[in-house]
C-alpha positions as CSV (number, residue, x, y, z in Angstrom):
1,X,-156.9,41.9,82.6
2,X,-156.7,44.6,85.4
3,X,-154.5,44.7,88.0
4,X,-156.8,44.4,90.3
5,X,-158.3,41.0,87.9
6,X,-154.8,39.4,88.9
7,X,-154.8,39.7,92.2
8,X,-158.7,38.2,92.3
9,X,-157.4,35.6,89.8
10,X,-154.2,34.8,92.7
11,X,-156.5,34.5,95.7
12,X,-159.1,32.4,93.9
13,X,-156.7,29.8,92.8
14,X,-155.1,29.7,96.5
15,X,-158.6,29.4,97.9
16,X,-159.1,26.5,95.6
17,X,-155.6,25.2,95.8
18,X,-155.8,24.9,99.7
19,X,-159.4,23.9,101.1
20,X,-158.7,24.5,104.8
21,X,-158.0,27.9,104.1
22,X,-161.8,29.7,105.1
23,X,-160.4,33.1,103.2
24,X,-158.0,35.0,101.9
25,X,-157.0,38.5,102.2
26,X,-154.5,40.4,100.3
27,X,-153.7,44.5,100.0
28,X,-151.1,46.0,97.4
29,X,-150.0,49.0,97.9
30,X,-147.6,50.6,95.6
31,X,-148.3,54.6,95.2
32,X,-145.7,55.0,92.7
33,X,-147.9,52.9,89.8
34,X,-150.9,54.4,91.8
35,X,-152.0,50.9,93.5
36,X,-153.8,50.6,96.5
37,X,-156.2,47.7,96.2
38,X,-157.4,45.0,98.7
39,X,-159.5,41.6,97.4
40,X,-161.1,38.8,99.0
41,X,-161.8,35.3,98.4
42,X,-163.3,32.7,100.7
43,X,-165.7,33.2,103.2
44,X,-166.4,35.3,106.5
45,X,-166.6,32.5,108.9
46,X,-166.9,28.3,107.9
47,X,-170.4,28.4,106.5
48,X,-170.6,32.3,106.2
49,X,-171.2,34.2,103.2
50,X,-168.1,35.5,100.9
51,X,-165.3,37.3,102.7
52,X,-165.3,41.1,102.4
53,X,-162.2,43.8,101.6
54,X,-161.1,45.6,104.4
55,X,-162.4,42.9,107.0
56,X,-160.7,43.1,110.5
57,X,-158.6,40.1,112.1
58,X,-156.3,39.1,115.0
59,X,-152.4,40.4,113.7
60,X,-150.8,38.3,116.7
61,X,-147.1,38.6,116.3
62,X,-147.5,41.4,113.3
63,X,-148.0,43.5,116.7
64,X,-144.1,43.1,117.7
65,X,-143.3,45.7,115.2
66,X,-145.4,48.0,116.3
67,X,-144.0,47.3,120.0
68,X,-140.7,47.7,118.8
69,X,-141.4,51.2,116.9
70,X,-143.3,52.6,119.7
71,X,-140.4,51.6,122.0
72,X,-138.0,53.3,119.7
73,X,-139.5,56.1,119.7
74,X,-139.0,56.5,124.0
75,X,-136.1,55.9,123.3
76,X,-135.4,58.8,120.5
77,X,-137.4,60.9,123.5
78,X,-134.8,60.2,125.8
79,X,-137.5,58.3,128.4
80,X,-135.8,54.9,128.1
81,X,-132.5,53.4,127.0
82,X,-131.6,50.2,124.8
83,X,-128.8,49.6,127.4
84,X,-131.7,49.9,130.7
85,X,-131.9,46.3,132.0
86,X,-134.5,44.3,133.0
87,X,-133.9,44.7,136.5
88,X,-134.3,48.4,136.5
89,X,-137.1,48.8,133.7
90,X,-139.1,46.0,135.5
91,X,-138.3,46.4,139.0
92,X,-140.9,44.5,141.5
93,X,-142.9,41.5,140.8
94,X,-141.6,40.9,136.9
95,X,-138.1,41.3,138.1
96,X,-138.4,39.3,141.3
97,X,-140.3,36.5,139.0
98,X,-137.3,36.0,136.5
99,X,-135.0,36.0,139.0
100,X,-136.8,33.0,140.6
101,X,-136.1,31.3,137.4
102,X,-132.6,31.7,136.7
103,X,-132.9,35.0,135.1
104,X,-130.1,37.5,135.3
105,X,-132.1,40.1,135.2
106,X,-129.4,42.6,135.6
107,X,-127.4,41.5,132.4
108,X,-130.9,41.5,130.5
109,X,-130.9,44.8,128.5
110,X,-134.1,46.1,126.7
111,X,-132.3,45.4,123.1
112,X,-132.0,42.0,124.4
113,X,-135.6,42.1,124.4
114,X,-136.1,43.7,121.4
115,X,-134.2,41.2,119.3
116,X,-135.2,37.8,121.1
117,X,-131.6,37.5,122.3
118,X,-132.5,37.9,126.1
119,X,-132.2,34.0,126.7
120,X,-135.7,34.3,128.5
121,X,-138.1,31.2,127.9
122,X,-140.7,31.4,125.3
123,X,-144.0,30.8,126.7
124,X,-145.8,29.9,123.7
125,X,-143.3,28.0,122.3
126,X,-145.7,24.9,121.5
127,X,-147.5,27.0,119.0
128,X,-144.5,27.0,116.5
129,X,-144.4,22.9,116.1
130,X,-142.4,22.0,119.2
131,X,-143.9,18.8,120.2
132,X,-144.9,19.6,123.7
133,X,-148.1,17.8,125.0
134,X,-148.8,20.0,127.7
135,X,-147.7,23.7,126.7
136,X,-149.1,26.9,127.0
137,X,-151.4,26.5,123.7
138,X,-152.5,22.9,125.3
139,X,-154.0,25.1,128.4
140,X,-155.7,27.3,126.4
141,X,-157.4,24.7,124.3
142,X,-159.1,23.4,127.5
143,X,-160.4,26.1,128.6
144,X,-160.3,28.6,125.4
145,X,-162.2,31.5,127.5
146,X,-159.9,32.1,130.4
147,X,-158.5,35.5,131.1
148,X,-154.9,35.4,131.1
149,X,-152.9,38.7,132.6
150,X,-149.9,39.3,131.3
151,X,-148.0,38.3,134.6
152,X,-149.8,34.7,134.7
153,X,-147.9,34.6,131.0
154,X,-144.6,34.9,132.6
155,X,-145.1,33.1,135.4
156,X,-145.9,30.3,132.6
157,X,-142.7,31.3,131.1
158,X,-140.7,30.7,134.5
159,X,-141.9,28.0,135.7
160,X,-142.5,26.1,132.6
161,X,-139.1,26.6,130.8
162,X,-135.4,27.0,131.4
163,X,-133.6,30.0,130.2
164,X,-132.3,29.3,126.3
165,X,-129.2,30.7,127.6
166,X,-127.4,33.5,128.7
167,X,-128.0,37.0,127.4
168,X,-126.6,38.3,124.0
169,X,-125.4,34.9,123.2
170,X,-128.2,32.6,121.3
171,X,-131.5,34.1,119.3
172,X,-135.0,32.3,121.1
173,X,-137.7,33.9,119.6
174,X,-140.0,35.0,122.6
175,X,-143.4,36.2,122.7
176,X,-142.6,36.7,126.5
177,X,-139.9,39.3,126.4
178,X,-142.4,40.6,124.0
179,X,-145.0,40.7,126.8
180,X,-142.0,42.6,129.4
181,X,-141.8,45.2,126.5
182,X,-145.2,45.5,126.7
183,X,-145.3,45.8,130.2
184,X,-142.1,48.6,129.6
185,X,-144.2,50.4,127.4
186,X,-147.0,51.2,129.6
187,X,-145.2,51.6,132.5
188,X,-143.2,54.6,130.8
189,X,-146.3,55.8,129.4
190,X,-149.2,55.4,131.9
191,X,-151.1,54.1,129.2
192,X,-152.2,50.8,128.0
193,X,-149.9,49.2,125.3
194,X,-152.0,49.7,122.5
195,X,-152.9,54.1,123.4
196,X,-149.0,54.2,124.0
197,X,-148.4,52.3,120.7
198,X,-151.1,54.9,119.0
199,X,-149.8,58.0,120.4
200,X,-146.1,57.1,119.7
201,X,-146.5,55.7,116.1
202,X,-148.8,58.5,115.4
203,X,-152.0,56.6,114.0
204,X,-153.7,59.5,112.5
205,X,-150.5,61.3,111.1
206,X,-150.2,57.8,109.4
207,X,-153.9,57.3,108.3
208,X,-154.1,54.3,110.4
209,X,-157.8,54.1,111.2
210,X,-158.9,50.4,112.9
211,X,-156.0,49.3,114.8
212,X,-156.5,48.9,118.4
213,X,-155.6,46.5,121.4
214,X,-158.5,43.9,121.3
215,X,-160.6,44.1,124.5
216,X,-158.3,47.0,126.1
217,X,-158.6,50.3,124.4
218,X,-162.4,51.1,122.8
219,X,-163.0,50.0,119.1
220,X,-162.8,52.0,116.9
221,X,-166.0,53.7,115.7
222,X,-167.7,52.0,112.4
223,X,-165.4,48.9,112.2
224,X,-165.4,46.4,109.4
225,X,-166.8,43.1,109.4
226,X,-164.7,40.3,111.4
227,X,-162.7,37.6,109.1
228,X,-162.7,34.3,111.1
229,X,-159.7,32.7,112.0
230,X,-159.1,29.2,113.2
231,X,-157.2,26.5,114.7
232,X,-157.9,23.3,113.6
233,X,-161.8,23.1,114.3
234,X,-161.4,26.2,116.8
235,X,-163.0,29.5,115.8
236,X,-160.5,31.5,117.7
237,X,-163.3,34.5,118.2
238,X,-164.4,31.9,121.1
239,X,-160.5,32.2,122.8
240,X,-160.1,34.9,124.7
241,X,-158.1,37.9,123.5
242,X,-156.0,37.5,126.7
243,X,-154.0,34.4,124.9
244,X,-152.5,36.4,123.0
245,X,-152.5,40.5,124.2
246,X,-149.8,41.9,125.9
247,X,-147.0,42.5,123.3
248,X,-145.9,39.4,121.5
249,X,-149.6,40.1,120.4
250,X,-152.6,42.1,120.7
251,X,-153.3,44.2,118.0
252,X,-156.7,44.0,115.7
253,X,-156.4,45.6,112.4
254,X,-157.2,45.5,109.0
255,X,-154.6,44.8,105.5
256,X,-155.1,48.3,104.8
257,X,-153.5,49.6,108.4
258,X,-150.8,46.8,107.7
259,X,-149.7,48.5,104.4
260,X,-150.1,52.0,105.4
261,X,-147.7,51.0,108.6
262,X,-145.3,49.3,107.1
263,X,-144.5,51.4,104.6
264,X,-144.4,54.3,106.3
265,X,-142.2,52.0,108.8
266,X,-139.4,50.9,106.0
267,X,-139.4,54.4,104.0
268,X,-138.6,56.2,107.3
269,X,-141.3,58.3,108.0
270,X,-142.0,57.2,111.6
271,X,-138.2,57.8,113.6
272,X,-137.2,61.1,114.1
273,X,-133.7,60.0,113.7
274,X,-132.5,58.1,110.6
275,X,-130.0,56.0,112.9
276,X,-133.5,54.7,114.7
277,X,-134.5,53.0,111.3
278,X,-131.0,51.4,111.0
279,X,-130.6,49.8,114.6
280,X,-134.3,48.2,114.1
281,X,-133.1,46.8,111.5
282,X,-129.8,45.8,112.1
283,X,-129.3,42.1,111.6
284,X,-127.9,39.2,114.0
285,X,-125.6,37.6,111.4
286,X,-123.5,35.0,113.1
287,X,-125.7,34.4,116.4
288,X,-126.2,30.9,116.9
289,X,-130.2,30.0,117.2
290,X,-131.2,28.5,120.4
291,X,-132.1,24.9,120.6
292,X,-135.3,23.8,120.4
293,X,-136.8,26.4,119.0
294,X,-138.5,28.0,116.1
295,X,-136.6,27.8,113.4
296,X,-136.4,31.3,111.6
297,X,-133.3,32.3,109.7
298,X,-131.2,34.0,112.4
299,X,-129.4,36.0,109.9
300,X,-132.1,37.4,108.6
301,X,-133.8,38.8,112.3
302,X,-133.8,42.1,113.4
303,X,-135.1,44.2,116.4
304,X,-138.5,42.4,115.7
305,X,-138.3,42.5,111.6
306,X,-137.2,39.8,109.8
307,X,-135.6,40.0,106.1
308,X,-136.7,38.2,103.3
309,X,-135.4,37.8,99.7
310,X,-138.2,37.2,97.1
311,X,-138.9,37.7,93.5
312,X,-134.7,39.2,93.7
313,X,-135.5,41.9,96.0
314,X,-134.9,42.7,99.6
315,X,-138.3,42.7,102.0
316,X,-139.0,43.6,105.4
317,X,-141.9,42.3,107.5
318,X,-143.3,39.9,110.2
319,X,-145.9,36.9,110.5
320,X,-148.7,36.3,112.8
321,X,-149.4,33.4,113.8
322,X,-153.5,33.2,112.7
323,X,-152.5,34.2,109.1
324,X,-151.3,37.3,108.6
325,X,-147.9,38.2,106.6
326,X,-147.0,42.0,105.9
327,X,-143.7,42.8,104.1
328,X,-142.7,45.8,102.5
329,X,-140.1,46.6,99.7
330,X,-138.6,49.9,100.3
331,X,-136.3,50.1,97.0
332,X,-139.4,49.0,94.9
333,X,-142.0,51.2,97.6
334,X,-144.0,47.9,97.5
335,X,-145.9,46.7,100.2
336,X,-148.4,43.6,100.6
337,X,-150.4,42.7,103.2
338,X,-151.9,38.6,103.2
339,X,-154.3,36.8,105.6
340,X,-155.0,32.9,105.6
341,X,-157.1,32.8,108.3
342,X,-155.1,29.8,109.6
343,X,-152.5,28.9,112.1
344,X,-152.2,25.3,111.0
345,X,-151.9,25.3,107.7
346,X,-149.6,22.1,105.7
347,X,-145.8,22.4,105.8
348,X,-145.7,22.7,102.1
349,X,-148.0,26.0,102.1
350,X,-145.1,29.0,102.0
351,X,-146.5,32.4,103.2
352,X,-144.4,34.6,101.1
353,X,-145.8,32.6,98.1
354,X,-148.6,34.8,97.3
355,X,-146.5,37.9,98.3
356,X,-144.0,37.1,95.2
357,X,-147.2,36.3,93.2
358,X,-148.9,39.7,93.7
359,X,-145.3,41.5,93.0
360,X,-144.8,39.8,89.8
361,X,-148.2,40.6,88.6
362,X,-147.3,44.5,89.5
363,X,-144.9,44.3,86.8
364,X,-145.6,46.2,83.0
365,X,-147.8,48.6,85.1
């Protein structure tokens, strides 16, 4: 059986294995046994025809990464600082806004940000199984088509929530200090998030060809067919992109763009510095997790990367919440890219499953 067989032979059994799931997506790269291969299984919307390789899709928070590099690299440029707070990067209505809520905006550094240490209020915290009634995800499910700005987001933020607690002292994962980075970004840049995040990461050096911020910068020319995503019965092509757009979110892409990032991400090839690469990825071991929220390993975050030990080797990477999962092995110069399609998939299903799956199946190549 090829190697490409097994992979098939992997999605097909998780397509039948979970029935919710409408598709599944999954890229292996690994240059050094001469792998590059992307297969599909499901379909291309509920009642479609069969999913294709190389279809587009909603990243969600796969985009922090991408924030966090392009930030990175203003800051290797000398245009921003990790230590810059809040109050000077933001200074105006975002600063005058947190500040209404409790925020010390002046002890809120951008590395704060960065690593989901700033204390500020996650406004879609109902998304990760919190059981709040009347969240932010709860609004956009009555009226799925409104056009949220980034400053309504934190607004939400504010007025919704307290702060987890004070700066540098708990880990509260936060797609809004995501958002505020967004907002630093183009405010350093003059350009929307996702040109700055193109220019700065270098798309075309990288051979990153259909990644773009949905409904802001142009599409790309000759795109791939859309892969469906949902939430419960909710096609979320019908939500509008603004849900989910400004930074803790945003991006569009494709597995192949995943893999060709990451990599290029974890081996180094993006910084200019190699001290860059070893701050994003240095590690809050022994920071308390904030309560009440999501529950990832704390130890194991970064400056938006997470570590993950499978199949005995060390991983970098992120999940979106639609589906998506894209780690990378730098020691084995593995990377795989998955899609589900799904936000609400059973407790049981474990998205790193099918990444230790397509690894072992790399091996006595």
């Amino acid at each position: 059986m090829s190697v490409e067989d097994r992979f098939q032979a992997l999605i097909d059994a998780d397509v039948a294995a979970w029935p919710d799931m409408p598709g599944r997506l999954l890229h292996v790269l690994a240059p050094g046994l001469d792998v590059d291969i992307e297969v599909a299984a499901g379909v291309q919307e509920l009642g479609g025809g069969p999913l294709q390789p190389g279809s587009r899709f909603r990243i969600a928070s796969v985009t922090k990464p991408f924030v966090a590099t392009a930030t990175l690299r203003l800051v290797e440029q000398g245009r921003v600082s990790l230590d810059q707070t809040v109050a000077e990067l933001l200074a105006g209505p975002y600063d005058e806004l947190l500040r209404s809520g409790g925020y010390e905006t002046d002890a809120i550094t951008l590395r704060h940000l960065l690593t989901h240490t700033s204390g500020i209020y996650d406004f879609a915290a109902d998304a990760y199984g919190q059981e709040l009634t009347d969240g932010f995800t709860a609004q956009v499910a009555k009226d799925p088509g409104h056009r949220w700005t980034r400053f309504e987001q934190i607004r939400w933020a504010v007025e919704y929530g307290k702060p987890y607690g004070p700066p540098g002292t708990v880990f509260g994962y936060s797609d809004t200090g995501a958002c505020l980075v967004g907002e630093i970004l183009e405010r350093v840049t003059g350009q929307s998030m996702g040109a700055a995040i193109r220019e700065l990461v270098d798309y075309d050096r990288l051979g990153i060809r259909t990644t773009w911020q949905e409904t802001i910068d142009d599409e790309p020319p000759d795109l791939p067919p859309l892969s469906h995503q949902y939430e419960r019965d909710i096609d979320i092509a019908v939500m509008d992109a603004s849900v989910d757009l400004y930074g803790g979110g945003g991006l569009m892409s494709t597995c192949g763009d995943l893999t060709r990032f990451f990599r290029a991400l974890l081996r180094d090839e993006i910084f200019e510095r190699p001290e860059t690469l070893a701050t994003m990825t240095d590690t809050l071991d022994g920071l308390p997790r904030a309560m009440g929220t999501s529950d990832e390993t704390v130890s194991n975050a970064a400056m938006y990367l997470f570590r993950a030990e499978v199949a005995d080797v060390t991983w970098w990477g992120h999940d979106g919440y639609w589906g998506t999962t894209a780690y990378t092995c730098p020691t084995r110069d593995v990377t795989i890219v998955t899609s589900h399609q799904r936000s609400d998939m059973p407790e049981r299903f474990k998205r790193m499953a099918l990444v230790a799956d397509a690894f072992v199946a790399l091996e006595g190549l």
